[in-house]
Z-matrix of the N, CA and C atoms (Angstrom, degrees):
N
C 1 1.445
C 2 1.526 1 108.61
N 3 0.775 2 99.73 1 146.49
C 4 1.778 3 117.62 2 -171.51
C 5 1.897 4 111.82 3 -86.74
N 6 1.063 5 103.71 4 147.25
C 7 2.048 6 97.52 5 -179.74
C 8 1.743 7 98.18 6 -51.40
N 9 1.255 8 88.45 7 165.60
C 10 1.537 9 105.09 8 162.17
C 11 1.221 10 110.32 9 -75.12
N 12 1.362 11 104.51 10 137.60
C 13 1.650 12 124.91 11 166.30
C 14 1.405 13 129.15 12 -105.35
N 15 0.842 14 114.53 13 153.23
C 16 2.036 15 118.46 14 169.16
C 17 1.151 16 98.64 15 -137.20
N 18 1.512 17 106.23 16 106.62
C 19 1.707 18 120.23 17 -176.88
C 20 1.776 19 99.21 18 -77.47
N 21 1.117 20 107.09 19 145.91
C 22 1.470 21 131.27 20 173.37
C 23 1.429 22 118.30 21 -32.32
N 24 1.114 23 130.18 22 145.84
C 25 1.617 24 118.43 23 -166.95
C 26 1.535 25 95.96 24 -101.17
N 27 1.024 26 144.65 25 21.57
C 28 1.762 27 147.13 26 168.72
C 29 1.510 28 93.71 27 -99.61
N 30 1.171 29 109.04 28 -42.29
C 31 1.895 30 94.01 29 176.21
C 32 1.520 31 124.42 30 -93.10
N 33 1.526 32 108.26 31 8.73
C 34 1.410 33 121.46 32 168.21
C 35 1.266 34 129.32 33 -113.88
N 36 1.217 35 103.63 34 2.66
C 37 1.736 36 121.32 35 168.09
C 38 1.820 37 138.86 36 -47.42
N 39 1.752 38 87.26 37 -60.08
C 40 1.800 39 94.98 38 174.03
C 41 1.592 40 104.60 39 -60.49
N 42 1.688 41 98.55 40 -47.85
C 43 1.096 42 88.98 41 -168.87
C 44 1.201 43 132.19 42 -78.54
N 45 1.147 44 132.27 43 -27.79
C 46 1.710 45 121.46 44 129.40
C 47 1.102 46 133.08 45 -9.90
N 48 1.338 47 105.40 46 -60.58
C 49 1.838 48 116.78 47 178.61
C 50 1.334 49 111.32 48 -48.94
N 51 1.595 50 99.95 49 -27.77
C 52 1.785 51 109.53 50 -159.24
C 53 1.093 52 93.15 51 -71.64
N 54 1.738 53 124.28 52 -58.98
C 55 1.434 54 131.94 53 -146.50
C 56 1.707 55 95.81 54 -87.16
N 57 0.909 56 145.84 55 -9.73
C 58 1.615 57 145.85 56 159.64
C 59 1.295 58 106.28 57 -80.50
N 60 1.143 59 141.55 58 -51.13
C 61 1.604 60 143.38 59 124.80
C 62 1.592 61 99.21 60 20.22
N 63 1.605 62 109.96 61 -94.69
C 64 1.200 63 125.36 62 -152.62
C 65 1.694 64 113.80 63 -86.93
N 66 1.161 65 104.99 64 -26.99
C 67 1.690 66 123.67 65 -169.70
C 68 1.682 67 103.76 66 -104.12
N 69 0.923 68 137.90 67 -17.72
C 70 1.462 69 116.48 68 -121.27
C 71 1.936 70 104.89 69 -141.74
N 72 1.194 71 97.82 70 -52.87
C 73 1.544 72 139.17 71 -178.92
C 74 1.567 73 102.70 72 -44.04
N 75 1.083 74 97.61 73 -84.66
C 76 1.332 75 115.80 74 -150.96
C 77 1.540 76 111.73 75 -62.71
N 78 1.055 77 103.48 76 -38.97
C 79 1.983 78 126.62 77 -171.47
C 80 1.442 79 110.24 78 -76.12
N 81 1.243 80 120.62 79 -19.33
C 82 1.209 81 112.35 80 179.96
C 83 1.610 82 123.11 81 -133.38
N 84 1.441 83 107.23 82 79.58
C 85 1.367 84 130.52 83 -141.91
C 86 1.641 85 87.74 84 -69.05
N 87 1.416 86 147.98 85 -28.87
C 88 1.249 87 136.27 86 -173.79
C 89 1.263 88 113.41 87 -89.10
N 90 1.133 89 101.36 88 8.47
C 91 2.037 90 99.86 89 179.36
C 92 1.956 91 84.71 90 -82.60
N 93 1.748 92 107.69 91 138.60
C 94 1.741 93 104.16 92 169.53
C 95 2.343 94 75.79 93 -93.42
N 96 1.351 95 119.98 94 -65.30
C 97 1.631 96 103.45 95 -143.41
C 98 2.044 97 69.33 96 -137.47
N 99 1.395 98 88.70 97 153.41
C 100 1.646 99 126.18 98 150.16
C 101 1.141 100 118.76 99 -86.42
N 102 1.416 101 147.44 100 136.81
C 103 1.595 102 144.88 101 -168.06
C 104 1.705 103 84.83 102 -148.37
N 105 1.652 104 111.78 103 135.17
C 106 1.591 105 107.55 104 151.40
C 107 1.124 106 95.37 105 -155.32
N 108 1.713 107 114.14 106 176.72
C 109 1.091 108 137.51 107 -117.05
C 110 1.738 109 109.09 108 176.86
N 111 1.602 110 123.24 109 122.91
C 112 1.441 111 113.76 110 173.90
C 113 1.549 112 94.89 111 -95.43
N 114 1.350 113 109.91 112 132.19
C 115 1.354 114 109.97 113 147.58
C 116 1.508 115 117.70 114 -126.20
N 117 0.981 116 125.37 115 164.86
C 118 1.862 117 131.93 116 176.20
C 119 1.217 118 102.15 117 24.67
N 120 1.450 119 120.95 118 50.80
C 121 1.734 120 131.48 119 170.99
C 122 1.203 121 108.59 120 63.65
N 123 1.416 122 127.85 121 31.75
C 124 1.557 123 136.23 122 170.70
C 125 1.504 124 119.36 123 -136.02
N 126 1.325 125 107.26 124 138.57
C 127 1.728 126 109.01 125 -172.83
C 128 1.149 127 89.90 126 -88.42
N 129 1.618 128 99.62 127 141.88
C 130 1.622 129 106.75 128 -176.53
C 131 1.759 130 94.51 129 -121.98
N 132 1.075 131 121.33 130 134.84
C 133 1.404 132 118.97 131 -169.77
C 134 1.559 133 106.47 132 -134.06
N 135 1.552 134 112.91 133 120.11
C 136 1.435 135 138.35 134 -157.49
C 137 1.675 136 106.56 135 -102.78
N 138 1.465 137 122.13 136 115.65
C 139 1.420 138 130.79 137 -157.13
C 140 1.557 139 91.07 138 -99.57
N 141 1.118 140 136.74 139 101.47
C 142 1.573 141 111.85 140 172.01
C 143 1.496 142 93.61 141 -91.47
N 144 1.285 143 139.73 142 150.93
C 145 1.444 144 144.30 143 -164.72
C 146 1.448 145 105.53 144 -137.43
N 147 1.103 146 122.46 145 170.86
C 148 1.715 147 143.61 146 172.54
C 149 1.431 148 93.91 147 -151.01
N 150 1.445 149 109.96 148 158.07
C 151 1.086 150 128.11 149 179.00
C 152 1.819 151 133.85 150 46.32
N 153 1.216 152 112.03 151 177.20
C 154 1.627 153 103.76 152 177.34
C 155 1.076 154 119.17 153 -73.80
N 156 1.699 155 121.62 154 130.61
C 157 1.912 156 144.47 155 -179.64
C 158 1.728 157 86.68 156 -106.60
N 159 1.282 158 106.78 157 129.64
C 160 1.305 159 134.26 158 143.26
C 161 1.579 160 137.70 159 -71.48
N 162 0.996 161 133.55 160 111.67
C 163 1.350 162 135.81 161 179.83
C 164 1.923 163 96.38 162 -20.79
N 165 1.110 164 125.31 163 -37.41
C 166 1.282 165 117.34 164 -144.95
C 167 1.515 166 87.06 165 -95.71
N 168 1.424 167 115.66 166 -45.60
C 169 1.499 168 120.26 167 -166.67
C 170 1.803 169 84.60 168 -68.33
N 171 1.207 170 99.92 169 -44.93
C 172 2.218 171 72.54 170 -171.10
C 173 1.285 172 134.21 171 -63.58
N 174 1.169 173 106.73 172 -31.27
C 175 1.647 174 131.44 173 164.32
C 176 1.612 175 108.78 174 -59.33
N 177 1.274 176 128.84 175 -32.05
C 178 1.333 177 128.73 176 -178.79
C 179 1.830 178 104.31 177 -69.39
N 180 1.454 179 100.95 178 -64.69
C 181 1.378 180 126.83 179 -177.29
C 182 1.995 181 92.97 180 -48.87
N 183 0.578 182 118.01 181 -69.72
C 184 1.825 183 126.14 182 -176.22
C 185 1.534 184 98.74 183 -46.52
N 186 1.096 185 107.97 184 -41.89
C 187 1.889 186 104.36 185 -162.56
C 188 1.848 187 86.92 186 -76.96
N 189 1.584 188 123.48 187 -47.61
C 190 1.264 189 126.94 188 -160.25
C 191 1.300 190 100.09 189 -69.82
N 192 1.514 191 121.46 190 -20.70
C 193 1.959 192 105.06 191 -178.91
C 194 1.962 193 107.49 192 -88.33
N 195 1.574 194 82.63 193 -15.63
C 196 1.641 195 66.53 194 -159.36
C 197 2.248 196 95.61 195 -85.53
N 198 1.055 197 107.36 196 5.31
C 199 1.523 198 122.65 197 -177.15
C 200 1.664 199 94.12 198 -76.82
N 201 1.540 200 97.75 199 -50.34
C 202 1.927 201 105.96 200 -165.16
C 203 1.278 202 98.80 201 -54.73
N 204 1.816 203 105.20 202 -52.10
C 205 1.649 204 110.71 203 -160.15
C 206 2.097 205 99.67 204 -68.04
N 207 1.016 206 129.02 205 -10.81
C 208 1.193 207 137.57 206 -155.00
C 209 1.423 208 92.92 207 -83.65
N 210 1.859 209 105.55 208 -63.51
C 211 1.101 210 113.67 209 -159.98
C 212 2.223 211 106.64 210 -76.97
N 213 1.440 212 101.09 211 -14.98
C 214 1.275 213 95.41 212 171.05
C 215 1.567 214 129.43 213 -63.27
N 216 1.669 215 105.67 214 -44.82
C 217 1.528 216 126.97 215 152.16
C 218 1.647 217 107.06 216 -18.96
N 219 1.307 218 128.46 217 -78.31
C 220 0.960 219 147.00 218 -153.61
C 221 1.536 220 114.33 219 -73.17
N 222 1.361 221 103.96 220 -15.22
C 223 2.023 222 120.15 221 172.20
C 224 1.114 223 90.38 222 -94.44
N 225 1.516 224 134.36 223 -56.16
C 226 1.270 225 110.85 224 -175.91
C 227 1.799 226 135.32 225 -60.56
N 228 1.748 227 94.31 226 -27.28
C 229 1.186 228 100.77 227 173.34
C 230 1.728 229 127.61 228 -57.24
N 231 1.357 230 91.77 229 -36.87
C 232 1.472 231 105.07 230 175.90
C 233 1.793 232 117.76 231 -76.80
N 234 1.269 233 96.03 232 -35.20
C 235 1.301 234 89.53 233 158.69
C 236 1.352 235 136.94 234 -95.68
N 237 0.988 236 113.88 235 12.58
C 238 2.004 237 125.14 236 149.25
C 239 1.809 238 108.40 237 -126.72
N 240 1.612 239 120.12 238 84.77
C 241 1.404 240 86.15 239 -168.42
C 242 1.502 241 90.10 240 -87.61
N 243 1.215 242 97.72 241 178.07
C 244 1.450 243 131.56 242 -155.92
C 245 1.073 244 123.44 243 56.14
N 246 1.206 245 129.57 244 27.03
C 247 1.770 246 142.90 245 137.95
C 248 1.328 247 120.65 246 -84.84
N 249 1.106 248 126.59 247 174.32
C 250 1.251 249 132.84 248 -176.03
C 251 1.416 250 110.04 249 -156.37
N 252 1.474 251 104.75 250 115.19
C 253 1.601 252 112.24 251 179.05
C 254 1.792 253 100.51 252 -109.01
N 255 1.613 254 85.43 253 145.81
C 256 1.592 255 130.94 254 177.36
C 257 1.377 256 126.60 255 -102.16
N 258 1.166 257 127.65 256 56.14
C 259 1.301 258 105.43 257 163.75
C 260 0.966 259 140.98 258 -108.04
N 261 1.654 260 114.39 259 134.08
C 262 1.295 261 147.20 260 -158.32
C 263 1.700 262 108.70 261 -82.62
N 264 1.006 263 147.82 262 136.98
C 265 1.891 264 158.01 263 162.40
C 266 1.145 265 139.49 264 -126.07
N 267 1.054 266 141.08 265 105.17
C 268 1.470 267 129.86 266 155.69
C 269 1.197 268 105.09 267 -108.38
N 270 1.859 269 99.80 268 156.45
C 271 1.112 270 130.94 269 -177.68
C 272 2.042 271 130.92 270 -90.85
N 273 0.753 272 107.98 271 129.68
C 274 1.695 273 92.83 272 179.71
C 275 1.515 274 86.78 273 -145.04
N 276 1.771 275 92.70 274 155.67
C 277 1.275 276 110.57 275 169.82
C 278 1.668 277 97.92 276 -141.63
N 279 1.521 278 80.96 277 177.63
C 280 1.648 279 91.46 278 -149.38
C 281 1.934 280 109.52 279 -156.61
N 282 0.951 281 132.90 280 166.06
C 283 1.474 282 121.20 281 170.81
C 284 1.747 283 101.96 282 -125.56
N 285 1.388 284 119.07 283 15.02
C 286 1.314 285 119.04 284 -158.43
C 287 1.683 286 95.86 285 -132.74
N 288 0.780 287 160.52 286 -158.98
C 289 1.198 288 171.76 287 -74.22
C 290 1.969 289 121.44 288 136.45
N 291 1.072 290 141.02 289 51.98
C 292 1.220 291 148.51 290 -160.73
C 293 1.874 292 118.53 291 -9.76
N 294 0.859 293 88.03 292 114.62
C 295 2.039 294 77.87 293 177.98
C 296 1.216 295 127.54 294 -96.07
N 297 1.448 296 123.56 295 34.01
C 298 0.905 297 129.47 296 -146.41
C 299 2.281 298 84.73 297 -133.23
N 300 1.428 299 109.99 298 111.69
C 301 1.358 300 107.95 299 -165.18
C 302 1.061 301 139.87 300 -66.54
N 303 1.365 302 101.81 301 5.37
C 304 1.548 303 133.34 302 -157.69
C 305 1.150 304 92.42 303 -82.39
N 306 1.761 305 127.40 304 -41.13
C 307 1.461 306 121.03 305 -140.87
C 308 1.490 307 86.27 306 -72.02
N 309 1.440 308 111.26 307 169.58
C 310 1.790 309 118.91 308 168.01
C 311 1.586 310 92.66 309 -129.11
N 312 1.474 311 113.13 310 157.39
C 313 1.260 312 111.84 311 -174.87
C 314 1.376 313 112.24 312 -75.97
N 315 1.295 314 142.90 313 131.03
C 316 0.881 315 128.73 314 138.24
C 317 1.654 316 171.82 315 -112.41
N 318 1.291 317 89.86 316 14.32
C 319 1.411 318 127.97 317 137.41
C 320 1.536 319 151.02 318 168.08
N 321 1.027 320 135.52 319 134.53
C 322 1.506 321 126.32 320 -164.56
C 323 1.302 322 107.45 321 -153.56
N 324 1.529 323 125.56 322 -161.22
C 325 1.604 324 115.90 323 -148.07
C 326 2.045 325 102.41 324 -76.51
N 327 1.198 326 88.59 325 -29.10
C 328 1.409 327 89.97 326 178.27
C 329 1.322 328 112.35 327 -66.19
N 330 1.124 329 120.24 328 -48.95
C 331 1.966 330 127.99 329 -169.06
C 332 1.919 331 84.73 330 -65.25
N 333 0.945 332 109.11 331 -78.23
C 334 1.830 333 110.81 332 172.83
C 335 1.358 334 118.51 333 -12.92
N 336 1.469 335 123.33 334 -42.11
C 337 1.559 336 138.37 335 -154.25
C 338 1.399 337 101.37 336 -111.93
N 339 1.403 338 112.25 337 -23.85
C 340 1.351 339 112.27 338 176.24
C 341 2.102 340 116.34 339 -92.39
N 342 1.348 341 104.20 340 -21.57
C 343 1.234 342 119.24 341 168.95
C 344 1.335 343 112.99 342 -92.40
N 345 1.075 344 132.13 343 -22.92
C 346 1.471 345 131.41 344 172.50
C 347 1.653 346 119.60 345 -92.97
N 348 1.260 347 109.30 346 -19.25
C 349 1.729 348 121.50 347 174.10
C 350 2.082 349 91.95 348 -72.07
N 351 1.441 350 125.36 349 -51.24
C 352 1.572 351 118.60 350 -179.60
C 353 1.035 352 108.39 351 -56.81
N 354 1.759 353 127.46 352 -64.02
C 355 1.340 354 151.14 353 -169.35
C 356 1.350 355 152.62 354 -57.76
N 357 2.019 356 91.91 355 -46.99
C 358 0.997 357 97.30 356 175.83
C 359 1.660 358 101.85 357 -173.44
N 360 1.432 359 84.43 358 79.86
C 361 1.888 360 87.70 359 176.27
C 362 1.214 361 128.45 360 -42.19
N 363 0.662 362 100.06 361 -60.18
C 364 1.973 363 120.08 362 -172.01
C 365 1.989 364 95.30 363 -54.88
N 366 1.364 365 102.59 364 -13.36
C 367 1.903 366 89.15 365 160.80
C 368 1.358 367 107.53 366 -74.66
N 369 1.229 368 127.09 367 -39.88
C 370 1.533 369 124.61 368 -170.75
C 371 1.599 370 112.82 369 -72.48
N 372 0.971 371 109.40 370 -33.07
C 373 1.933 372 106.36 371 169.93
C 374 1.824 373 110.46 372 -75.64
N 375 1.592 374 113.92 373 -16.77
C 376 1.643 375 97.83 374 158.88
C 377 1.178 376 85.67 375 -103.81
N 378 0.868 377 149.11 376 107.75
C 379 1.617 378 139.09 377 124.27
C 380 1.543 379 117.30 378 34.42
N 381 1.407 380 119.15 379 0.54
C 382 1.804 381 102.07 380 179.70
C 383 1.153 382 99.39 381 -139.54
């Protein structure tokens, strides 16, 4: 078996987008955008929020990224076997937008509207 890896966040993007898309989006009506970012071989993932988060809603949202990042590990594994991917996360939230240039977007009503106009229309006539 090969070291652990943390593949590049340019080749983990769509598919991110995808799984916030389908998982992620809809359930957590006070997120405004997702922003991330690799730093020191860890995805750092930026909550900008509106409105009131509940202990329960944050703990849900936290358990559901680190499931995505879990289940991403496990595509990559299969698609390099005998490697082994690592990925590492923290969470921040925020009511502002990160200024820091690194972040890449990763998702909000636009990224949503732009993946659901290819994918899956009929999300944009309900609203989620």
């Amino acid at each position: 078996m090969k070291e652990s890896q943390s593949p590049p966040l340019d080749e983990l993007l769509s598919a991110l987008q995808a799984m916030f898309f389908e998982l992620m989006w809809p359930g957590f009506r006070w997120i405004e955008r997702l922003w991330i970012r690799k730093s020191n071989n860890q995805y750092q993932l930026f909550v900008q929020t509106a409105g009131t988060k509940d202990k329960e809603s944050l703990d849900g949202f936290n358990y559901l990224v680190g499931e995505v990042f879990k289940n991403m590990e496990r595509v990559l594994d299969e698609l390099a076997p005998g490697a082994k991917h690592k990925i590492e996360h923290t969470i921040q939230y925020g009511s502002d937008a990160p200024h820091d240039g690194e972040y890449q977007e990763l998702m909000s009503d636009t990224v949503f509207r732009k993946i659901a106009k290819k994918h899956a229309p009929w999300r944009l006539e309900e609203g989620s």
